[in-house]
Structures are given as C-alpha cells and as structure tokens.
N, C-alpha and C positions, 0 to 999 in steps of 0.2 A: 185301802179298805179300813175301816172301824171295825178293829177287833177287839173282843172280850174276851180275857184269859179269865178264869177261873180257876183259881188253883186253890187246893186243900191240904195240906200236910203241916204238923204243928212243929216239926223240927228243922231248921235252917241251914243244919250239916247234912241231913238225908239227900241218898239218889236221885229222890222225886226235886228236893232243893234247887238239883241242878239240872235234872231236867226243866223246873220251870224257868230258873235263869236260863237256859238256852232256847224255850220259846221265845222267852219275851225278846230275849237278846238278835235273834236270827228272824221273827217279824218284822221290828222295829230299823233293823239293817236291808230288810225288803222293800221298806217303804209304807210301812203298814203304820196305821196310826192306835196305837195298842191300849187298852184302859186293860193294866193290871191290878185286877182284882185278888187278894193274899185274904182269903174269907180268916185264914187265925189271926195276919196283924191287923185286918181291921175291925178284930175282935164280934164277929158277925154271931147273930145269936141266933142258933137253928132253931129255936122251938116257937113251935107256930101255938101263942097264946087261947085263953078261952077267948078273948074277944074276937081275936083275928078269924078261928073257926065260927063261931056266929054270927059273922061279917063278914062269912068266905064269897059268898056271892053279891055282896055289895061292890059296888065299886066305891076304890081305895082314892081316900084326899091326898095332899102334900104331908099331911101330919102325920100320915102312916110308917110306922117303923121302918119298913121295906119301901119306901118310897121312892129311896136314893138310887136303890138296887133295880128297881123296878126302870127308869129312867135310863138308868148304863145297861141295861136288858136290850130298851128298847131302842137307843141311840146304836147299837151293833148293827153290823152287817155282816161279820162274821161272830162263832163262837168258838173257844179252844177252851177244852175242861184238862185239869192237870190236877194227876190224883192218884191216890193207891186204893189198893181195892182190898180193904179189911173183911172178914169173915161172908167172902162172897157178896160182898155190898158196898158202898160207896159210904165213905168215912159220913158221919153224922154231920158235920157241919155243912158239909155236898147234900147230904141229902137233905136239911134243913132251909137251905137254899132254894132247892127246887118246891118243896113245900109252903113255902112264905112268899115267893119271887115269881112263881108259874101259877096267875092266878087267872081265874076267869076274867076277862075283857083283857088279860098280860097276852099267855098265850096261847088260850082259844077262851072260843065263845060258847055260850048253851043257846041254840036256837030250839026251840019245841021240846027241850030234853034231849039235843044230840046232841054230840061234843063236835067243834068245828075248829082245828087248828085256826090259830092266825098269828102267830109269830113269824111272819114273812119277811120281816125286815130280814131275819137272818139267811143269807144264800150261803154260808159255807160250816160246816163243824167238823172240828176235827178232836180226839179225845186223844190223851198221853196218858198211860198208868201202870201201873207194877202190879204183878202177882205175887205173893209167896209161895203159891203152890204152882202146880204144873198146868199147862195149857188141859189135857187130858180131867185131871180133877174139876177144874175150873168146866169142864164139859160135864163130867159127870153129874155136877148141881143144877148145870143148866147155864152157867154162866151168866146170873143176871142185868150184871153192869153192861156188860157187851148188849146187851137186848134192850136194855131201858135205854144206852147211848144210837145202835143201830136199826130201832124199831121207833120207840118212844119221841123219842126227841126228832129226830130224820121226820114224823107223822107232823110233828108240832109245827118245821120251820118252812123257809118258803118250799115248795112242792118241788121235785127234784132235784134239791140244792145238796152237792156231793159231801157222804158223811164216811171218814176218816179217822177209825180205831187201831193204834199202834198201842202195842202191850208186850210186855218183857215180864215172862213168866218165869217161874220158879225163881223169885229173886233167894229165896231161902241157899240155893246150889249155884249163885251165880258168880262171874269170875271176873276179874279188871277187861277180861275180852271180852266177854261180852256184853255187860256194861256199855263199855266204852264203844259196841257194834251197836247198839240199841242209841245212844247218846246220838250216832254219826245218822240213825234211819231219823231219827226225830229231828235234828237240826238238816236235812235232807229234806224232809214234806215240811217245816217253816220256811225253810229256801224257796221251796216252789210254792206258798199255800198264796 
C-alpha cells in the first residue's frame, strides 16, 4: 500500500522523533511503500497566502505552491498523521497543511453549495500523537484533534475506510514505561496497518 506519513514535530531528539522513526520504520518492513513526509525538514510553509485564499476555489496548476503536496496527497492510499498536540490543537505547521493541501477538487467538492468528500483514494488513517496533559483534560476541552482526525478527516476519505487514533497522554508525568508501552502499541498497529 502507498502510505503517506505526515509527521510534524520540529525537534529530532523528541518522543514524537521516534515514534515517527518507528512508523516509517515498521511500514516500510511491512511492505508498505512509505512517502515520508517531515513537513519541518522540508521546511513546508503553513500559511495559506492572500492569493491562495482568493483562489481557494479555483483549481490549482503545477505552479502552485502546494502542488507537490497536493500530488503525494493524492498518490496515497493510506494516511498516517504523526504529531503532538500543542495547546489542544495540532502544531501549526499540521494545521497549515490541511489548510493549503485540502482543497476544494483535493479533498472534496462544492456541488450546489454542498461539501461532498472525495478524497477516496485514501482507504486507511491512522493518527500517532502525545498529550501533555491528561486524557480527562484533553476531554474536558472537548478534545479537538481527536475529532478533527475521528470525525473530519474519517468524513473526507474513502467512506468506511478504518480510522486509528493512538495517543499517550500526560506526556508531562510519563515514565521510560510507559513511553516505551505506548512506542510497542504504535510499532504494534504499523505491524498490522
């Protein structure tokens, strides 16, 4: 399978560092044909320009910023987002991402003024992320990320294609155990994804 890793985290030492080395690593030992995408090293720019907004419903040429992104979007057949989850939201350069990269005729359409998924190339997602706070907190706000990956994105891709959110909260309290219990569930679902 054609999988697209997304990963965001701007420090190469960090948890997340190796939780994404152990996607890419335990895909690509599956058999899986992996396009890792590192949105900091390849220096990817969140911010959706004025022109890109007054062109949001244009369809986008080859010359478009996001074009390269948009192409490894749509060459996938699976997607794996790898990521920590800053002030209950998905680091800016993720969310800059989906902003610039999920566009109209990407991944859905406007027919009559309705939004109509069609990013169906993708049949599988699965998300890897850290909290620093507690599962509970992360409830308390409503837990966004969990909803924009389990609601949002699950709406966008093909229609029942199985969506897969593992999360290791309260990294702020966490310990080489369980770290290393969360490292073994994640390299566990890339084994079988």
């Amino acid at each position: 399978m054609k999988v697209l890793v997304l990963y965001a985290h701007p420090v190469e030492t960090s948890f997340n560092a190796g939780l994404h080395r152990t996607i890419v690593e335990r895909l690509s030992v599956a058999g899986h044909a992996v396009d890792d995408c590192d949105l900091y090293a390849e220096d990817f720019d969140p911010r959706l320009t004025r022109a890109e907004r007054l062109g949001y419903h244009d369809r986008r040429g080859p010359d478009d910023a996001a074009a390269s992104y948009v192409e490894r979007l749509q060459r996938a057949e699976a997607l794996v987002l790898s990521y920590p989850v800053w002030n209950y939201g998905f680091p800016a350069i993720l969310k800059g991402f989906f902003d610039r990269v999920f566009l109209p005729g990407v991944s859905f359409k406007l027919i009559n003024g309705k939004v109509q998924p069609s990013l169906h190339n993708i049949g599988k997602v699965a998300a890897v992320t850290t909290y620093g706070g507690s599962r509970f907190r992360a409830m308390l706000m409503g837990d966004p990320p969990r909803k924009l990956i389990k609601r949002m994105l699950r709406a966008t891709v093909k229609p029942g294609a199985p969506v897969t959110y593992l999360a290791h909260y309260s990294m702020n309290l966490s310990s080489d155990q369980t770290r290393q219990a969360f490292m073994a569930k994640v390299a566990a679902s890339m084994d079988s994804f």
